[in-house]
KENUTI-689193 format. One record per residue: residue in one letter; x, y, z of N, C-alpha, C in turn. Coordinates in steps of 0.05 Angstrom, whole numbers, plus 5000, padded with zeros to 4 digits. Example, Ala and Ser with C-alpha at 12.3 -4.5 7.8 and 13.67 -1.06 7.14 Angstrom:
<sites>
a526448865156524649105156526449345156/s525749555142527349795143525850015157/
</sites>
This chain:
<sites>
x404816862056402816832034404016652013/x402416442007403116261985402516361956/x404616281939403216321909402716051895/x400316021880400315861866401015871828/x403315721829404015731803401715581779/x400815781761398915521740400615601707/x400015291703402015211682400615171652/x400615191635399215141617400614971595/x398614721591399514451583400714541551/x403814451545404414531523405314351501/x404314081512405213791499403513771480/x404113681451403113531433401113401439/x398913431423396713261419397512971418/x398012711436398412461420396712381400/x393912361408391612191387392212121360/x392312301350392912331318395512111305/x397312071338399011821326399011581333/x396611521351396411391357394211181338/x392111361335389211441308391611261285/x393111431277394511331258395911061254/x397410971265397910811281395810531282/x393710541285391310421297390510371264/x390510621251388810581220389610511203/x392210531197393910471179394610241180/x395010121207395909761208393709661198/x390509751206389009671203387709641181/x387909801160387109801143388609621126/x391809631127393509381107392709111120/x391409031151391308841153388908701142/x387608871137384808851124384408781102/x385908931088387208901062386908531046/x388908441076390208181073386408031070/x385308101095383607981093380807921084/x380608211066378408191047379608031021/x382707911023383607750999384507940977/x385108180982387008370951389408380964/x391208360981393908260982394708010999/x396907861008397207701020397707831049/x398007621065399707691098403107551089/x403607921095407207901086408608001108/x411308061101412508271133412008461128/x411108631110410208901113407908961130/x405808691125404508721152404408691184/x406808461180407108431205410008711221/x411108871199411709011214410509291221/x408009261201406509551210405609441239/x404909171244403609111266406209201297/x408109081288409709071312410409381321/x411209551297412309761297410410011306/x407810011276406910261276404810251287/x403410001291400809921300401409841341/x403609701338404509611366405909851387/x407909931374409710091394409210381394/x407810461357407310741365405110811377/x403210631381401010641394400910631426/x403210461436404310501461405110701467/x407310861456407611111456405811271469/x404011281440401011511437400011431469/x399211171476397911171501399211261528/x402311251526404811321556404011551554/x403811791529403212131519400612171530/x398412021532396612021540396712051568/x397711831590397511801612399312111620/x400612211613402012491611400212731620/x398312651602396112951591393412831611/x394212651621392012511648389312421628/x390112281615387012131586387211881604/x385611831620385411621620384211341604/x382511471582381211341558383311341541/x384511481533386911501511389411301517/x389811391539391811071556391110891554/x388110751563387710501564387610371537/x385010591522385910511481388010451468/x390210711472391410701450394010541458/x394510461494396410261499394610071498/x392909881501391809641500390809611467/x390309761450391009621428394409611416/x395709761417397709781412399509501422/x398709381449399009131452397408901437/x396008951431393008791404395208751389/x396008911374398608931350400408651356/x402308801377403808631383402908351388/x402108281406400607951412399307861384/x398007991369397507871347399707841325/x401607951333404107861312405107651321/x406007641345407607391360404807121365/x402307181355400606921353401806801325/x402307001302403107001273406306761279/x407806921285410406801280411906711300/x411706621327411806461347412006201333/x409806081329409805821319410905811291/x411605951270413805981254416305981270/x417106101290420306051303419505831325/x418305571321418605361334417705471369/x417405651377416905791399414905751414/x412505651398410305541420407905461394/x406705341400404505151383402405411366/x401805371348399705431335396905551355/x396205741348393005801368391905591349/x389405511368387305331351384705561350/x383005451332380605551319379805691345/x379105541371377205551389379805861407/x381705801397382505941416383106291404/x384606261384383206501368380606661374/x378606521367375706571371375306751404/x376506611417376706761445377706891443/x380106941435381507221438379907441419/x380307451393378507541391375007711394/x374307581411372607601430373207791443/x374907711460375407831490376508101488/x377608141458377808411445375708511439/x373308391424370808561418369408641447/x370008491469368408621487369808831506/x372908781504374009041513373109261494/x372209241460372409501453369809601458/x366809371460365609441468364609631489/x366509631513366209761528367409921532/x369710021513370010331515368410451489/x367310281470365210421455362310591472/x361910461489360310601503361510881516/x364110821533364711071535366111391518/x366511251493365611371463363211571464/x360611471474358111601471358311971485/x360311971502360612241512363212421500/x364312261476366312291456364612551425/x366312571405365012611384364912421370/x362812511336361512141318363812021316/x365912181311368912011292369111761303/x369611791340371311681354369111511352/x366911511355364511391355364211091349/x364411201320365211101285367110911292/x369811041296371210911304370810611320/x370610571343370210461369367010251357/x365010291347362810181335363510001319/x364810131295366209941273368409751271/x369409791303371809681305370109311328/x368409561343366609261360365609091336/x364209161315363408961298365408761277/x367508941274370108911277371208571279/x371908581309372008431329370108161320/x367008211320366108021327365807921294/x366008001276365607891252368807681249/x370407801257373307641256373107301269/x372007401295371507151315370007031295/x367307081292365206911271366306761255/x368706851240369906841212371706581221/x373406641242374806431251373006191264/x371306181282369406031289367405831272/x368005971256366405771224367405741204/x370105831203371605841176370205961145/x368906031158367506231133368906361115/x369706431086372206581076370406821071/x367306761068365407041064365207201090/x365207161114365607251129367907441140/x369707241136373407371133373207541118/x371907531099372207781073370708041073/x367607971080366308241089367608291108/x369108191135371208281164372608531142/x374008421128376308561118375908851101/x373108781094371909131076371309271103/x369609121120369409231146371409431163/x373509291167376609341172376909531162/x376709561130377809761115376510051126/x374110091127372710211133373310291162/x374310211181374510241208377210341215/x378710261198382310271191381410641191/x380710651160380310921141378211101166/x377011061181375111191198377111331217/x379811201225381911201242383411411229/x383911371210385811561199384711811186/x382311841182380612061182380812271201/x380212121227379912241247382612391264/x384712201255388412321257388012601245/x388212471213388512761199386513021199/x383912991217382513151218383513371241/x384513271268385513271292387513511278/x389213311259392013531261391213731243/x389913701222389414001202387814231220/x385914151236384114271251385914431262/x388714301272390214481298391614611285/x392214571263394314721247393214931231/x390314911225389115151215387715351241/x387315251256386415401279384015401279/x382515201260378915251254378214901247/x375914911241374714561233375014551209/x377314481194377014411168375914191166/x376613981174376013711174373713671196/x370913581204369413541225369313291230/x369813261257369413081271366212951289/x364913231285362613121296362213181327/
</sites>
């Protein structure tokens, strides 16, 4: 006679640091680009650090707990971070040429339509993540716009935008963890 052993999952929630992570780069990068601070190394190391690696993290914790949405997110932006720092300062360390307008614009892009399409799979999510993933696709395509036309009005509503999408992120962190730590919905998610 066989027994089957069942185990009950006792690992940390990642999200919440990954959420974090995601909102907080996001929101200082935003910052830069609604024009109320500059692009300094404080941003570029929230990017590499808290935005890039802890977000990798959050996604390896993910693939753990078998998220396959949480993996793909929170490691493929967490790489967003990174590549967008080394587009930053590559060509400051003589390392490889400048992106051009057109090429930005693509990348860019090619980010709004990856987020597009896990915004849809969002829809079987709650609003937060929703919120999240929505604001972050328009996100995306207002940035491309912005670079594509050199618009500074564009760059700038991007950047309140941002703020808003950053702060939607980190809402949803700190809702996650008070929720678990009170044992009830203090914070709703939707």
């Amino acid at each position: 006679m066989s027994q089957t052993l069942h185990t009950q999952d006792q690992t940390a929630n990642p999200a919440p640091l990954g959420l974090l992570g995601f909102g907080m780069t996001t929101v200082l990068l935003n910052l830069h680009n609604a024009g109320i601070t500059e692009l300094s190394s404080m941003i570029l190391a929230m990017g590499i650090f808290y935005g890039g690696i802890a977000q990798v993290i959050a996604g390896l914790l993910e693939w753990k707990k078998g998220n396959t949405f949480g993996t793909v997110a929170f490691t493929s932006y967490g790489m967003f971070w990174l590549t967008l720092v080394a587009l930053l300062i590559l060509p400051k360390l003589g390392l490889a040429e400048a992106s051009s307008i057109n090429s930005m614009t693509a990348y860019l892009t090619m980010w709004g339509i990856f987020t597009a399409f896990l915004f849809v799979g969002t829809l079987k999510l709650n609003k937060a993540t929703q919120f999240i993933f929505g604001s972050l696709t328009i996100l995306f395509a207002l940035l491309a716009l912005g670079d594509y036309t050199g618009s500074s009005v564009i760059k700038q509503i991007a950047g309140i935008e941002g703020i808003i999408c950053g702060a939607s992120a980190i809402y949803a962190a700190m809702a996650q963890i008070l929720n678990e730590m009170y044992g009830k919905e203090v914070m709703p998610l939707g």
